[in-house]
Structures are given as structure tokens and as C-alpha cells.
N, C-alpha and C positions, 0 to 999 in steps of 0.2 A: 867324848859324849856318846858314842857308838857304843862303846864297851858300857858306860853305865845304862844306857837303855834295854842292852842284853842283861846287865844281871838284874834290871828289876823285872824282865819279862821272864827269866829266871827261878826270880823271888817268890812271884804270882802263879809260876807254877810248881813251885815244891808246896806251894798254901793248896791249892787246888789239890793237888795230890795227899795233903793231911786232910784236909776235909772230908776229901772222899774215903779215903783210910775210916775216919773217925764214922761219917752216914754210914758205910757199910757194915762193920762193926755193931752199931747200935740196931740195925735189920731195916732200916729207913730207904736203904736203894734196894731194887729187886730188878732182874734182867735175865732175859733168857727163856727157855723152853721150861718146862715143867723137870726135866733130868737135870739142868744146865742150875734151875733153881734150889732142887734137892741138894745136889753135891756142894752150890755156893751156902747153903743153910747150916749143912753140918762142919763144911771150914769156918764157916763165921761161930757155931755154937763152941766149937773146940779154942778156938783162940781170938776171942773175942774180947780178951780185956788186955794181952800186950798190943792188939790194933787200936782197940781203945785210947788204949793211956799213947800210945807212939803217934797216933795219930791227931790226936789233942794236943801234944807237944810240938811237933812240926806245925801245925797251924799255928799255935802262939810264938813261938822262934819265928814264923816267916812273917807275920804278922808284924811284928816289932820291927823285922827288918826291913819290910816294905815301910814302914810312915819312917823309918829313921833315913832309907834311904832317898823318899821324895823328899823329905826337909832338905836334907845333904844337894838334892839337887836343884830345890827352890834357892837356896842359901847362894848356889854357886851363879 
């Protein structure tokens, strides 16, 4: 039971980590100083649609995996 509670807090956060991939990406998170913002602006405009898409994919993969694994743990 220990190990499956580790891998859906796991799950939850490779989701949390595409999310944030995918907000960033789109310019929706902003952080930082005004240099701190600049340098994050021009890495987001240059590679902005493989965070995109990689970021949108790992939410949906974790996404699936989390309700497949609370079923799997209601079920049990």
C-alpha cells in the first residue's frame, strides 16, 4: 500500500511538472526580476512549441495514469 501511495504522489507530480511545462510555454507564468523575465521570455519564444506539445503530453499520460491508478486502488 506504501509503494502505491508513493507512485500516485509520483503521478501528481510528473502532472504538476507538464502543466507547468505546458503554462510556461504558452507565457501564462511569469517570475522573477525584470533580467530574470527577459532571459525566461526569449527561452520560452525560441522553444516554445516542443514545451508545448511535451508538456501537453505528459499531463495527458499522467492524467490517465492517475484515475487508472485510483480505480486500481479503489477496486483493491
Amino acid at each position: 500500500m506504501q509503494a502505491s501511495i508513493f507512485l500516485l504522489v509520483l503521478e501528481v507530480l510528473l502532472f504538476a511538472l507538464g502543466l507547468y511545462l505546458y503554462l510556461f510555454a504558452r507565457g501564462v507564468l511569469s517570475f522573477g526580476s525584470d533580467e530574470s523575465k527577459a532571459r525566461a521570455e526569449e527561452f520560452r519564444k525560441g522553444n516554445a512549441l516542443w514545451m508545448r506539445l511535451l508538456g501537453l503530453a505528459l499531463a495527458a499520460i499522467m492524467a490517465i495514469n492517475i484515475v487508472v491508478h485510483v480505480k486500481e486502488m479503489m477496486a483493491a
